[in-house]
TIFI-163484 format. One line per field, with one value per residue (C-alpha): residue number from 1; residue in three letters; x, y, z. Coordinates in nm, 2 decimals, always signed. Layout:
% TIFI-163484
k <- (NUM:...)
r <- (ALA:...)
px <- (X:...)
py <- (Y:...)
pz <- (Z:...)
//
This chain:
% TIFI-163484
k <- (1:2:3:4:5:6:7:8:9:10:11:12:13:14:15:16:17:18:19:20:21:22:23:24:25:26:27:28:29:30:31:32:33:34:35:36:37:38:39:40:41:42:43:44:45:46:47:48:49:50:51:52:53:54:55:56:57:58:59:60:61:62:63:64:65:66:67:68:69:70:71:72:73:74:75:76:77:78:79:80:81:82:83:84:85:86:87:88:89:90:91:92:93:94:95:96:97:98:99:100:101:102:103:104:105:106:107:108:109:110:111:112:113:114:115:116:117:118:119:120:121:122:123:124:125:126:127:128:129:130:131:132:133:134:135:136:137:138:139:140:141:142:143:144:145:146:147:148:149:150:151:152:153:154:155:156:157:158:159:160:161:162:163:164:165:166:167:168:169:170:171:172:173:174:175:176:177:178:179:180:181:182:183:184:185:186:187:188:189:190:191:192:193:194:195:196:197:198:199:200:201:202:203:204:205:206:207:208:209:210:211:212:213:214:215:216:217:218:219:220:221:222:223:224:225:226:227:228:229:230:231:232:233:234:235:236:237:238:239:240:241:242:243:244:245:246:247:248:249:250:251:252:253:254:255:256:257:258:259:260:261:262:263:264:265:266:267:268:269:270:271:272:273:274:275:276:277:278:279:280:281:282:283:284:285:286:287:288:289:290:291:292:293:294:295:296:297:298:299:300:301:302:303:304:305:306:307:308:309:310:311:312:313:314:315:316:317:318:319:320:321:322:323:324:325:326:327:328:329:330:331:332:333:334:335:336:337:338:339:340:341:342:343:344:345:346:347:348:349:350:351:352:353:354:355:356:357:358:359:360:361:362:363:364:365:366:367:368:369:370:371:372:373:374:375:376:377:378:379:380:381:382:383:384:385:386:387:388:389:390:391:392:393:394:395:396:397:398:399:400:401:402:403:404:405:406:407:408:409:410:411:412:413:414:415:416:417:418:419:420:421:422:423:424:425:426:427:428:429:430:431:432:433:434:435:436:437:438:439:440:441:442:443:444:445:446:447:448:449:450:451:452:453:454:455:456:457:458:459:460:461:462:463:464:465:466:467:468:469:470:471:472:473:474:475:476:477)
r <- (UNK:UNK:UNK:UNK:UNK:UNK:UNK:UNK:UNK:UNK:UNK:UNK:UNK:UNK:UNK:UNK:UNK:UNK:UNK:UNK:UNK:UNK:UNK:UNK:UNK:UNK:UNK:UNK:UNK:UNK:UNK:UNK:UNK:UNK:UNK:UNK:UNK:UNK:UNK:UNK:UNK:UNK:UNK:UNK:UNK:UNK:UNK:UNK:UNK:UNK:UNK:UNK:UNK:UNK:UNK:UNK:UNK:UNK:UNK:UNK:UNK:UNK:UNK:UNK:UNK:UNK:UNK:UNK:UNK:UNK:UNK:UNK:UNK:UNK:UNK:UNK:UNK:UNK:UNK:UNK:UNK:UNK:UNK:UNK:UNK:UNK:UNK:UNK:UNK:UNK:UNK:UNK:UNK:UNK:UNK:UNK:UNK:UNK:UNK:UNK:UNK:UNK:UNK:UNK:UNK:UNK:UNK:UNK:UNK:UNK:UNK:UNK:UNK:UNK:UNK:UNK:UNK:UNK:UNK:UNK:UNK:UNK:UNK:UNK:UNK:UNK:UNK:UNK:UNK:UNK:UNK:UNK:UNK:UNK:UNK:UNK:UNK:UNK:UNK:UNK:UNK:UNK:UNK:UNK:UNK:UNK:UNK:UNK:UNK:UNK:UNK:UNK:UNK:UNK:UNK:UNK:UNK:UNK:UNK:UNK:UNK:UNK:UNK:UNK:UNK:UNK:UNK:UNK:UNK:UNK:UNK:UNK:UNK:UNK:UNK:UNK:UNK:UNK:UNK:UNK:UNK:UNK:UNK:UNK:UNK:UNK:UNK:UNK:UNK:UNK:UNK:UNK:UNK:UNK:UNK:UNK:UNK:UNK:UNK:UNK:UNK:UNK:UNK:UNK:UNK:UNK:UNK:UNK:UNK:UNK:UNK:UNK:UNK:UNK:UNK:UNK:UNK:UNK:UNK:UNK:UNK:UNK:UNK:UNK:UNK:UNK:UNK:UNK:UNK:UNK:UNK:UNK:UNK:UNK:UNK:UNK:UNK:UNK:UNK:UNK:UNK:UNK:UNK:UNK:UNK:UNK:UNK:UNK:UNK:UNK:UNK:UNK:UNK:UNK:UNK:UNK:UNK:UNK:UNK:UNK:UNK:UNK:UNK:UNK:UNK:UNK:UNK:UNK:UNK:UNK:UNK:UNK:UNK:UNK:UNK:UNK:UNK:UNK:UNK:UNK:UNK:UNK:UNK:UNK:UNK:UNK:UNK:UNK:UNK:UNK:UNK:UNK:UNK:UNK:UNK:UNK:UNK:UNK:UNK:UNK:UNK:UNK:UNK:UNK:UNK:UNK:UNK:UNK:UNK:UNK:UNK:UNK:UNK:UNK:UNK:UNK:UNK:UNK:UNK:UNK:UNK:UNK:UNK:UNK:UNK:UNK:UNK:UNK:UNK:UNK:UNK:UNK:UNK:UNK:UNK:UNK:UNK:UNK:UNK:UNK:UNK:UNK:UNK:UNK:UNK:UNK:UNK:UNK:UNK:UNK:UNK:UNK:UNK:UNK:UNK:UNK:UNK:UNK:UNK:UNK:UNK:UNK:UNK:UNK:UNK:UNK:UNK:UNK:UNK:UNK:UNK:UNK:UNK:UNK:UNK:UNK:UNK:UNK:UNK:UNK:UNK:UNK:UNK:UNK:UNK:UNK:UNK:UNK:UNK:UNK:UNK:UNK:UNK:UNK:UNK:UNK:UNK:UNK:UNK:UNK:UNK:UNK:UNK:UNK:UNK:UNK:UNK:UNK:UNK:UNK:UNK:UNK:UNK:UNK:UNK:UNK:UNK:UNK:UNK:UNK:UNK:UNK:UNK:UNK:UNK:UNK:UNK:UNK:UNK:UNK:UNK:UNK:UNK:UNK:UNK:UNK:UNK:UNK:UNK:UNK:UNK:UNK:UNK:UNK:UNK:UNK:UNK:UNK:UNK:UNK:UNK:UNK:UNK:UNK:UNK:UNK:UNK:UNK:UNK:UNK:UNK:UNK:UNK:UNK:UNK:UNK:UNK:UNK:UNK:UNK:UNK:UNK:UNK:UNK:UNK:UNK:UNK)
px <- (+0.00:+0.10:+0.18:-0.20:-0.02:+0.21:+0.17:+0.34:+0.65:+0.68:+0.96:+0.73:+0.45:+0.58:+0.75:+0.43:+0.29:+0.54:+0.58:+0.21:+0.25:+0.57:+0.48:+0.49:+0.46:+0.58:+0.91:+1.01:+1.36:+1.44:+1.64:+1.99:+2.27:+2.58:+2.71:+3.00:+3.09:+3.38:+3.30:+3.52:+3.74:+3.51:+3.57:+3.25:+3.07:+2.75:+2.54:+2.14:+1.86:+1.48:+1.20:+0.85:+0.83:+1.13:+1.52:+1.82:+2.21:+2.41:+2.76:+2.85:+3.20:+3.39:+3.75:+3.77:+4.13:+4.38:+4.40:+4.45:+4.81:+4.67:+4.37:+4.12:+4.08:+4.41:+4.24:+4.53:+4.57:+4.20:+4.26:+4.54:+4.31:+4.04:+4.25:+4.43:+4.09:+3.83:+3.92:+3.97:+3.62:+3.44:+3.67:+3.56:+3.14:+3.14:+3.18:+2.83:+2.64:+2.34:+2.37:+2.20:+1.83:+1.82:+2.07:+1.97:+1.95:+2.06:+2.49:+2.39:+2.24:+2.57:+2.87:+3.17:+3.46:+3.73:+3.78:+3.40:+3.21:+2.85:+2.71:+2.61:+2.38:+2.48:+2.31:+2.08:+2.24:+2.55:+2.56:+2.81:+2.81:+2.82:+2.84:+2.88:+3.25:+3.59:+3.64:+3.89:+3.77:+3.44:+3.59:+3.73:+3.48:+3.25:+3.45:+3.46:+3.10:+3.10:+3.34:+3.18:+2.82:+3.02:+3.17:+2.86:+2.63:+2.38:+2.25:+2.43:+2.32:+2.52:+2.36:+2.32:+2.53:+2.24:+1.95:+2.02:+2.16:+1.74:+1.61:+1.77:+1.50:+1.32:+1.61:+1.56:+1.24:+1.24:+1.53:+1.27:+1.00:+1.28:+1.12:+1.39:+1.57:+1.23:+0.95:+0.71:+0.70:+0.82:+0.67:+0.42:+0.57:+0.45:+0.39:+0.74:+0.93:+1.23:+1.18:+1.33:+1.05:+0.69:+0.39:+0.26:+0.17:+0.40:+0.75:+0.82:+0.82:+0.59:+0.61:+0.64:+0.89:+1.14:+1.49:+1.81:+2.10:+2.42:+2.72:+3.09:+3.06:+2.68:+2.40:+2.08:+1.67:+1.51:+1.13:+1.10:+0.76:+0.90:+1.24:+1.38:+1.17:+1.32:+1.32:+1.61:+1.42:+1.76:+2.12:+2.45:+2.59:+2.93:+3.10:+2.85:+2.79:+3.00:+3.31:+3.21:+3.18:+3.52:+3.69:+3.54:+3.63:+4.00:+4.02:+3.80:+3.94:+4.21:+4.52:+4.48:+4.17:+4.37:+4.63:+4.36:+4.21:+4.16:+3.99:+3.95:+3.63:+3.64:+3.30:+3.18:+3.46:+3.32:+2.98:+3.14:+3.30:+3.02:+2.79:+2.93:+2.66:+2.47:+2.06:+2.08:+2.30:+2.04:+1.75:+1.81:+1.76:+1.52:+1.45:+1.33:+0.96:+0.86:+0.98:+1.04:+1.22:+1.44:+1.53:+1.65:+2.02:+2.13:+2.22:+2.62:+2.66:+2.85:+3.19:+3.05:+3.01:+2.73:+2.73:+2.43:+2.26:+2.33:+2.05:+1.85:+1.65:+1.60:+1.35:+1.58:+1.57:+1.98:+2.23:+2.59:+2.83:+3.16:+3.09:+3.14:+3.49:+3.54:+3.34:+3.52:+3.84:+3.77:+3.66:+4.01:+4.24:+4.06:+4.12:+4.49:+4.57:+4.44:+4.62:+4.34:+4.29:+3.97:+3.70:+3.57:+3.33:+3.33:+3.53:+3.27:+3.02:+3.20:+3.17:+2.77:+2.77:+2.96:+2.69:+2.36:+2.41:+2.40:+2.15:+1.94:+2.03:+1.93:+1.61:+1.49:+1.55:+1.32:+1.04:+1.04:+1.03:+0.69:+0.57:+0.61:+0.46:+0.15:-0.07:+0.09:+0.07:+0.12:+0.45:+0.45:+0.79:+1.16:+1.43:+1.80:+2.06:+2.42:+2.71:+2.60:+2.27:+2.42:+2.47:+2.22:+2.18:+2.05:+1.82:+1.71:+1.73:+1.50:+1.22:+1.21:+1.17:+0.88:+0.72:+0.66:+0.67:+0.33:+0.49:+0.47:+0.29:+0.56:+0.79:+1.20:+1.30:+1.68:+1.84:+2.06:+2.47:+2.60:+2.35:+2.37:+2.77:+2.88:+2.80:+2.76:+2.45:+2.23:+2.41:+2.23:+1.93:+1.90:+2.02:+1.73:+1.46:+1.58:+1.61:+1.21:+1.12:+1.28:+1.61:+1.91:+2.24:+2.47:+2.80:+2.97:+2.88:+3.20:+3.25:+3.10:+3.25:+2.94:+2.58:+2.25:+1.98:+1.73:+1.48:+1.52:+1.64:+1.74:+2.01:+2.34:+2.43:+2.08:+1.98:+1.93:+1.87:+2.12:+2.41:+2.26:+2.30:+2.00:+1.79:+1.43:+1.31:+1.52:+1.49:+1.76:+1.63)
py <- (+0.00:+0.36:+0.61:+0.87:+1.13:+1.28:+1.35:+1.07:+1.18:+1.15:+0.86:+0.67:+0.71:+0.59:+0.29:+0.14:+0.15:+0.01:-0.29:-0.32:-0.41:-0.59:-0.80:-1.16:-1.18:-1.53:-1.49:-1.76:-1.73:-1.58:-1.22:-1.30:-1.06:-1.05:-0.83:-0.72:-0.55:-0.36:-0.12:-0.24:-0.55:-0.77:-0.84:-1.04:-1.14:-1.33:-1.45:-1.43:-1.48:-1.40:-1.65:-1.77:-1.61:-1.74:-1.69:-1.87:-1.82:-1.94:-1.81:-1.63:-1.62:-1.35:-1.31:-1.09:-0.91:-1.03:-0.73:-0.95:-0.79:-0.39:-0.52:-0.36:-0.26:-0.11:+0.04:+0.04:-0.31:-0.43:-0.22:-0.39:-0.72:-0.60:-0.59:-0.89:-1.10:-0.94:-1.03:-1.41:-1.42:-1.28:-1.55:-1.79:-1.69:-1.69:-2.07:-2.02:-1.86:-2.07:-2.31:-2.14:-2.28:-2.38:-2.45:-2.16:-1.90:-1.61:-1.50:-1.16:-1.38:-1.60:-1.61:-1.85:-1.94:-2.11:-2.34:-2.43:-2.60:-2.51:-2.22:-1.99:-1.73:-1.39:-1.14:-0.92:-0.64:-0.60:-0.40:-0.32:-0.12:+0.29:+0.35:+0.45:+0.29:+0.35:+0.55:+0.37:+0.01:+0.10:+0.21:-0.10:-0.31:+0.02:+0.04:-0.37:-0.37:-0.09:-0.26:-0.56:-0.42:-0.27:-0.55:-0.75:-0.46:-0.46:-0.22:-0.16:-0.03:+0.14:-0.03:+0.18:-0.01:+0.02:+0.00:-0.32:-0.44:-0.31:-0.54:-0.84:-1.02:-0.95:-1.18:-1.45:-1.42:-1.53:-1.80:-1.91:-1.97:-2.19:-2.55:-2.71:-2.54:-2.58:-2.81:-2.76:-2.39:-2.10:-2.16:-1.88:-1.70:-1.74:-1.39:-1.31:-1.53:-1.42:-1.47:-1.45:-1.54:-1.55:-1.70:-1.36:-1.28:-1.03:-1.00:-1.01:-0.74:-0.59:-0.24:+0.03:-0.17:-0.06:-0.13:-0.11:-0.14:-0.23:-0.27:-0.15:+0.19:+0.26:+0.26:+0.35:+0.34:+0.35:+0.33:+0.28:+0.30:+0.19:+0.04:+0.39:+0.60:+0.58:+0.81:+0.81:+0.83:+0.80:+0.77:+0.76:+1.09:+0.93:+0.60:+0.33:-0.02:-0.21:+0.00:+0.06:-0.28:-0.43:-0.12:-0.28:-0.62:-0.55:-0.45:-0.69:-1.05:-1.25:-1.22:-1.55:-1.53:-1.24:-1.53:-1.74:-1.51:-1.54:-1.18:-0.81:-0.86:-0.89:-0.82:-1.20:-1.35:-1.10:-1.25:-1.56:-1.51:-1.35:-1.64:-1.96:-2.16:-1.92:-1.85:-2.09:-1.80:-1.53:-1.75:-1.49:-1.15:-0.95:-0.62:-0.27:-0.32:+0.05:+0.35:+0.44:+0.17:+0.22:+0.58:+0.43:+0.44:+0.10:-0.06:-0.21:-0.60:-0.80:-0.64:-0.30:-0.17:-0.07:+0.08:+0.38:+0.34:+0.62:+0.94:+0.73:+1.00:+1.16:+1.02:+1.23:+1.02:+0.96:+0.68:+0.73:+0.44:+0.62:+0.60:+0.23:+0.18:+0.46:+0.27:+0.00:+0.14:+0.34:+0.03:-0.17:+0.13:+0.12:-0.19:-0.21:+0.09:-0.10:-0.40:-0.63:-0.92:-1.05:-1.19:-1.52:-1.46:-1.10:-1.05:-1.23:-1.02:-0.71:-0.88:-0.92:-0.54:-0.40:-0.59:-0.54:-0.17:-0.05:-0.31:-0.17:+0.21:+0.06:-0.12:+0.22:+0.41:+0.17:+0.22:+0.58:+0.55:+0.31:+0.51:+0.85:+0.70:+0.53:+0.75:+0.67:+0.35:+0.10:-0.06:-0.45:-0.56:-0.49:-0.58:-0.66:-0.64:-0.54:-0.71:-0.66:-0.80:-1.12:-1.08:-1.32:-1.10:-0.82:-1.05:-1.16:-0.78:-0.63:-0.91:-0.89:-0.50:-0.54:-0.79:-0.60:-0.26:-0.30:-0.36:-0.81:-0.80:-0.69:-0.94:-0.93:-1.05:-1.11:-1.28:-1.56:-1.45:-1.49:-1.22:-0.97:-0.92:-0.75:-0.96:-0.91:-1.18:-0.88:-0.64:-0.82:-0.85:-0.45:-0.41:-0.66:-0.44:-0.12:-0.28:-0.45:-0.08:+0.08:+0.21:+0.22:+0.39:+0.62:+0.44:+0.81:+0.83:+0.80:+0.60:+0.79:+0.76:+0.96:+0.89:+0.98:+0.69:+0.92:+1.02:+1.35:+1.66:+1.87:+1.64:+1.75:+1.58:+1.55:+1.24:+0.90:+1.13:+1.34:+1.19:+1.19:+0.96:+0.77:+0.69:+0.58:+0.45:+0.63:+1.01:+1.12:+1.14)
pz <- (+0.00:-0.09:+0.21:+0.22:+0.40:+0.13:-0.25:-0.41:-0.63:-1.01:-0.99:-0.72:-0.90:-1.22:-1.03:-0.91:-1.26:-1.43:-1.12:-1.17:-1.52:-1.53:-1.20:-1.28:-1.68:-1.80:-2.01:-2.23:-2.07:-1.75:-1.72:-1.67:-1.53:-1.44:-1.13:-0.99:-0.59:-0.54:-0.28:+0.00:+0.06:-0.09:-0.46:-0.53:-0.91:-0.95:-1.20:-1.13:-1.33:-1.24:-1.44:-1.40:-1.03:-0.91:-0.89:-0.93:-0.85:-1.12:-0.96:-0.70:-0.52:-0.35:-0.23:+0.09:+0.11:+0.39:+0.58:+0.96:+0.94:+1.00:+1.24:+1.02:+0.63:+0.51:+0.14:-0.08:+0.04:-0.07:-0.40:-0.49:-0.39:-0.64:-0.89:-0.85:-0.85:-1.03:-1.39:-1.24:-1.10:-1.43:-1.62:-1.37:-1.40:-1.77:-1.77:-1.53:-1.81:-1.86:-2.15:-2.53:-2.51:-2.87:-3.16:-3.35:-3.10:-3.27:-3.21:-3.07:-2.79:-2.73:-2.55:-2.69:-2.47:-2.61:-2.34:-2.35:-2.70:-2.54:-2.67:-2.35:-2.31:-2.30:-1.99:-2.13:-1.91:-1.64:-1.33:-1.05:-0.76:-0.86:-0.44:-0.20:-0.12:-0.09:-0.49:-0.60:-0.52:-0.70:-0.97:-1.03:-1.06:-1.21:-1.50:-1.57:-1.57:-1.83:-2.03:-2.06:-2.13:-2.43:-2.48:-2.49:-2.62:-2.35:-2.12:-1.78:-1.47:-1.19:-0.86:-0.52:-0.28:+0.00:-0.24:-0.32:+0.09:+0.17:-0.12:-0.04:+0.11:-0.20:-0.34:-0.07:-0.17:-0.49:-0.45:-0.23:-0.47:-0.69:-0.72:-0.79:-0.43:-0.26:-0.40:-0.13:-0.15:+0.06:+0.38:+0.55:+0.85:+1.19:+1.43:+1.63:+1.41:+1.23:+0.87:+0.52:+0.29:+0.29:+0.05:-0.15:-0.49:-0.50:-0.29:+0.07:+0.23:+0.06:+0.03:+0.28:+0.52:+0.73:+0.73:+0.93:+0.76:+1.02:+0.85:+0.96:+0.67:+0.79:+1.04:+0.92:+0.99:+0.65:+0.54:+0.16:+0.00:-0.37:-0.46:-0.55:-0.27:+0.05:+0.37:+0.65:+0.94:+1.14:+1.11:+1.30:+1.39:+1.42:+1.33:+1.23:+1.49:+1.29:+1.32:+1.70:+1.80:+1.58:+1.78:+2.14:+2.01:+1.97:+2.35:+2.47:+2.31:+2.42:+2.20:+2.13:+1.91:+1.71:+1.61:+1.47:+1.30:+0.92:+0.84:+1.04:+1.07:+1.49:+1.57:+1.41:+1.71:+1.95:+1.86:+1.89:+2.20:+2.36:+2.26:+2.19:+2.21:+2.00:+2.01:+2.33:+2.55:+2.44:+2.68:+2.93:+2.79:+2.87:+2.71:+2.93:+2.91:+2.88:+2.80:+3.12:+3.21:+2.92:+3.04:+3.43:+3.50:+3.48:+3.81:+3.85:+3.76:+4.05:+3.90:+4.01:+3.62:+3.36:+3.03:+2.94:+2.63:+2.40:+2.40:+2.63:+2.76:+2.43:+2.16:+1.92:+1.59:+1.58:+1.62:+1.81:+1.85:+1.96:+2.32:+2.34:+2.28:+2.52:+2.80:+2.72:+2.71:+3.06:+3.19:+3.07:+3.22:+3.53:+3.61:+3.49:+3.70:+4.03:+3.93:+3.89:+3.66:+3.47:+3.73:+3.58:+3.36:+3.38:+3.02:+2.82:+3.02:+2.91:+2.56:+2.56:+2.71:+2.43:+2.13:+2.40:+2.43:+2.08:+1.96:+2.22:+2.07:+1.75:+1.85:+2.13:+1.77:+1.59:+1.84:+1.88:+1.48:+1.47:+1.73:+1.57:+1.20:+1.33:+1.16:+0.84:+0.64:+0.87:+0.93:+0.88:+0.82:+0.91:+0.72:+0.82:+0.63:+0.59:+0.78:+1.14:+1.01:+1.05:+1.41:+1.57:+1.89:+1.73:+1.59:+1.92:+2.09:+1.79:+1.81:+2.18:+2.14:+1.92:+2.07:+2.43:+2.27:+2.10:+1.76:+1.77:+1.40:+1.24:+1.11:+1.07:+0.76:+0.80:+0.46:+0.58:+0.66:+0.31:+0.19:+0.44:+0.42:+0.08:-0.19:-0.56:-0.57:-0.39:-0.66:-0.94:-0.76:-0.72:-1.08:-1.18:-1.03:-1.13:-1.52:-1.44:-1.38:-1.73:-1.54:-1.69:-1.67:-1.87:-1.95:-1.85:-1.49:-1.22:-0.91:-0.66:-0.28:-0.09:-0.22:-0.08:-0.03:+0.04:-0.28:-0.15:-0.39:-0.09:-0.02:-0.05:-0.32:-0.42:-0.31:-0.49:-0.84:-0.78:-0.94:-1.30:-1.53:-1.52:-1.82:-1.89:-2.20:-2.37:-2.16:-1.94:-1.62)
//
């Protein structure tokens, strides 16, 4: 359903047409696409094509640059990574390329490899991330896409890095709906369950949903009412959760786990180490029950500490991370200037205070956010997605929010962990919908490093339009 309390935009408007008359027509053969992500250390291509109501993955691999040496993401390092790899993955997804349907499909419609005697189809367009991300990384994989659409002679599409994190479960969705992944069907969610697909006519969610997107580069709360409108109802005034909490992790983990560890990622072994027998240590949380309750100074634990949420006694629609590596750190100092080792237990309870805080920033955020909106369309679903999306705390924190805030009808989608973290597959998917809805892009547009989500002109840089280089059957938009 549309949102009553607002004229609808020209680009909205003209989305939902062109969904309503595109949704679901039989194709003889699916649309096929190949995608490439570049936007940070993960150099990632996948081949996905959407047919008869359902989805398939025909390649999708990523390398993820070694950066375990600089305990974080060293750029020219995962540059150098991007280029090393990304002309090996698109060699290796060409030989992915569905097989040519027929013997006489036409040669404009082939590919040829000349390690392979099979005949493959060619996409009918390719896309890569446009942005936001580190400039130089996108550009790497910006300008392959290009090439190979002119290579190949088909359209191309610069993706929105976020866009296409939000739609995700519109992906899951439809992988969902495969029958050869799923005979029985996509099975119909249950209330207060954490989902990733659900029995529609159309996709799930449908539209308006909310989402948060947690990833190490951003934090936000978004409500989209089309795949190109979107709002940011909120978003973090400093570092985003996922840079906050692999900052706590490196103080808080034994320097063991450091040695094993095979990426900078440190907020997964802080997960890890703060739960290690996963859903089953989340049995005893228990969420503040009321505002009020919410807004109390926390009482000390039995080591005589407690962290404060961030703006708890504000319903000011922001995010702020920074202060929990300085709890943490305060906490640390303290006790190495009084000479005092770790208590047992009381490091993996420091651990479980550095995820519960934020997620509980995030999830007081999301509630003033329902709250203020009720008078609008009404919210039904929330979607998670980007890296920290993966975290199954927050899962667990969020649901138990909702659930004795008022809000237990709406439903979490969360796409499984190889979705949420950057992934070209998610890429396609975005590229996919925008291509469905008579978007394309201009093959002169650059790698951009900042880029507004929000379909909002003011915007500094002008929003989700305001980078140019869109076009619509044929009009430059």
């Amino acid at each position: 359903m549309l949102t009553r309390s607002r004229v609808l935009p020209n680009a909205l408007r003209r989305d939902v047409a062109v969904a309503a008359r595109r949704c679901f027509v039989p194709r003889a053969r699916g649309l096929l696409t190949l995608a490439i992500e570049t936007s940070c250390d993960d150099t990632s291509v996948s081949i996905v094509e959407k047919k008869d109501g359902y989805a398939t993955i025909h390649f999708l691999e990523k390398v993820t640059c070694d950066s375990t040496e600089y305990k974080g993401i060293h750029p020219v390092v995962a540059l150098g990574s991007h280029q090393e790899n990304l002309a090996k993955l698109v060699n290796k997804a060409l030989t992915k390329l569905p097989p040519a349907p027929s013997s006489d499909t036409p040669l404009h419609k082939l590919v040829t490899l000349s390690n392979d005697d099979r005949p493959r189809r060619k996409p009918d367009f390719v896309c890569a991330t446009r942005g936001p991300g580190m400039r130089t990384n996108v550009l790497v994989g910006l300008d392959t896409g290009k090439a190979l659409s002119v290579a190949w002679q088909v359209p191309f599409i610069g993706v929105h890095h976020m866009q296409a994190h939000l739609l995700t479960p519109h992906l899951q969705y439809f992988l969902d709906q495969d029958p050869t992944n799923n005979p029985g069907g996509a099975q119909s969610p249950q209330k207060g369950q954490v989902v990733v697909a659900a029995t529609a006519q159309e996709a799930q969610p449908a539209f308006p949903f909310m989402s948060i997107l947690a990833s190490g580069g951003h934090t936000m709360l978004v409500k989209s009412a089309s795949i190109t409108h979107h709002e940011i109802v909120a978003s973090t005034l400093d570092i985003a959760v996922g840079s906050a909490l692999d900052k706590a992790a490196r103080l808080i983990l034994p320097d063991e786990m450091f040695e094993k560890a095979k990426h900078s990622v440190y907020a997964r072994q802080l997960e890890q180490y703060a739960f290690p027998n996963g859903r089953a240590d989340h049995a005893d949380y228990r969420p503040p029950a009321t505002r009020r309750d919410e807004v109390q100074p926390p009482a000390p634990n039995e080591w005589g500490w407690s962290f404060t949420t961030p703006f708890a006694n504000t319903r000011e629609l922001v995010f702020s991370f920074s202060s929990i590596e300085s709890s943490v750190e305060r906490l640390i100092k303290r006790k190495q200037e009084a000479g005092e080792g770790w208590a047992d237990g009381e490091r993996v309870a420091l651990a479980r205070a550095a995820m519960r805080v934020p997620f509980e920033h995030i999830a007081s955020r999301l509630i003033i956010a329902l709250e203020d909106k009720r008078h609008e369309t009404p919210i039904r679903s929330l979607v998670l997605s980007g890296g920290v999306a993966a975290n199954q705390f927050l899962k667990t924190v969020l649901r138990a929010f909702l659930d004795v805030r008022g809000f237990a009808d709406v439903e979490i989608y969360a796409p499984p962990p190889y979705l949420c973290t950057d992934n070209a597959a998610m890429i396609a998917w975005a590229g996919l919908e925008m291509y469905e809805a008579g978007w394309r892009t201009d093959l002169s547009v650059h790698a951009l490093r900042k880029w507004s989500l929000a379909d909002d002109p003011k915007a500094q840089d002008g929003g989700f339009w305001g980078p140019g280089g869109w076009v619509r059957e044929g009009v430059e938009e």
